[in-house]
Residue, then its C-alpha position, 0 to 999 in steps of 0.5 A: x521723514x527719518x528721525x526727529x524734526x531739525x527745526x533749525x533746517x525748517x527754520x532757515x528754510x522757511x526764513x529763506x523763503x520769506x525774505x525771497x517774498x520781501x525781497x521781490x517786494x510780493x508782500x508789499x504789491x499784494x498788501x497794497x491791493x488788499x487795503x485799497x479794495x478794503x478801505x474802498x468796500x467799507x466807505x463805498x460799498x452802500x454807493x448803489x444805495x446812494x450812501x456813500x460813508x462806512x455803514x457798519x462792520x457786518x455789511x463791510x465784512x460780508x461784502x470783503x467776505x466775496x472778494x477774499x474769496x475771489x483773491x485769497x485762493x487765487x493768491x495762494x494758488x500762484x505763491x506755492x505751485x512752483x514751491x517744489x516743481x520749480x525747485x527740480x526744474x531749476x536742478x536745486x532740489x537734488x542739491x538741497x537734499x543732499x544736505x543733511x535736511x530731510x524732504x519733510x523739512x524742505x516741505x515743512x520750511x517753504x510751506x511756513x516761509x510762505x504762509x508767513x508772506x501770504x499772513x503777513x500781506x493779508x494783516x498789513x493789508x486789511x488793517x491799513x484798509x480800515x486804519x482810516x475809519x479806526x475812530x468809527x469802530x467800536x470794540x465789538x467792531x474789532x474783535x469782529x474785523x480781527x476775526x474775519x481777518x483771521x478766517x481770511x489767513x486760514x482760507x490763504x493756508x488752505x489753498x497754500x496746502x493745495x498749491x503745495x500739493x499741486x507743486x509735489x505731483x506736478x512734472x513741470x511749472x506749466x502743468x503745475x501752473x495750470x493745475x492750480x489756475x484750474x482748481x481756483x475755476x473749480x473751488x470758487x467759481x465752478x463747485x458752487x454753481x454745480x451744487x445748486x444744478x444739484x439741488x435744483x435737478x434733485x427737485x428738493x430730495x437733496x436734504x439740507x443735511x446733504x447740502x450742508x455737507x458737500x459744503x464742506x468739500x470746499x474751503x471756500x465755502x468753509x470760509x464764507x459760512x464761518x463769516x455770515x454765521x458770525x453776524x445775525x444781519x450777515x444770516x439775514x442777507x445770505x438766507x442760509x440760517x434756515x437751511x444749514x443744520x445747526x451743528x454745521x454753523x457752530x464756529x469750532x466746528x467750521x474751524x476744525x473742518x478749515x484746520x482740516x483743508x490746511x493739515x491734509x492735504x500737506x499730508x498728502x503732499x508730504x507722502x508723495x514728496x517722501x515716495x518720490x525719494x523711492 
């Protein structure tokens, strides 16, 4: 990066990329699917019971709490792999660096447009979902579902940061494609089931504070504990109260670990992108 940022060049990047999202109506398709699995979880989700009607904010938020972790990053995965690598295939990086816009910019500009479509989707999209049940809702009830909403953006900028990544190192859209279908198996269906065949292979020595901190080398796992450690019921259903050391369940300390999954690895993808240029 040389000299100061040109936030009007961010700008204007991150606006192009936004509109390109508005424009193939992606922000619409995937709001539209966030609201009906959300309207369908909290007037259904107590059907295996033989209730059917919404039950309360907890029980709707822990059980959309596994489905944003299955669509969120999958989501994001897809917006942002071929960010750059589909850029040089197309022959259009080199033409926009030779403006007078740094690498960083370019970066910074893209990864904002997109994480403007992917927050925007995820908003419109829970808040339609409940706006039927609006009256069932008590203040508490809100600030609640706002909050988790807000959990559900920063696992989306999460793994945007990741695709970024992804979309720098990769020499073409497929491997870039295959790599980020590769990492969702990993973060949300493959980490979680190696770390319990660690657990239970350590015959116990593995420490609970050992546990709780390879937790939290996955974003997805950041995500789930910021929401069930936000409700006493949500701690009752998980059973993770007793095993999470309480440091480790303290809400700033979770969102530093998420801000954390957001800043590094655009870090990362910011220094190869810059040592491309070498």
């Amino acid at each position: 990066m040389r000299g100061p940022i040109e936030w009007r060049q961010v700008r204007v990047m991150a606006a192009k990329e936004f509109r390109d999202r508005i424009r193939n109506r992606w922000v619409l398709a995937v709001a539209v699917i966030f609201a009906l699995f959300a309207l369908a979880i909290a007037y259904f989700g107590a059907a295996q019971q033989g209730a059917v009607g919404f039950r309360s904010i907890d029980v709707t938020v822990a059980s959309l709490s596994s489905l944003v972790i299955y669509l969120v990053p999958l989501i994001a995965l897809i917006l942002g792999y071929d960010a750059i690598v589909g850029e040089r295939e197309r022959g259009s990086l080199e033409l926009m660096l030779s403006m007078p816009i740094s690498r960083f910019e370019v970066l910074l500009g893209k990864y904002l447009g997109l994480a403007a479509a992917l927050s925007g989707a995820t908003v419109l999209g829970f808040g339609a979902g409940l706006l039927p049940l609006a009256n069932e809702l008590t203040v508490r009830d809100g600030f609640h579902y706002a909050g988790f909403v807000g959990s559900a953006i920063l696992l989306g900028l999460a793994f945007l940061s990741i695709s970024m990544l992804v979309s720098v190192v990769a020499s073409d859209r497929v491997r870039a494609s295959g790599v980020a279908i590769a990492l969702w198996f990993f973060f949300v269906l493959i980490f979680d089931l190696l770390l319990m065949g660690a657990l239970v292979l350590s015959d116990g020595s593995l420490g609970s504070g050992v546990f709780a901190a390879l937790l939290m080398l996955n974003p997805a796992d950041v995500f789930r504990l910021m929401n069930i450690f936000s409700s006493e019921q949500a701690q009752s259903m998980y059973g993770l109260a007793t095993v999470m050391p309480e440091r480790l369940t303290d809400p700033a300390v979770l969102l530093a670990i998420m801000a954390g999954w957001i800043v590094i690895p655009f870090l990362i993808a910011h220094w190869r992108f810059t040592c491309q240029q070498k």
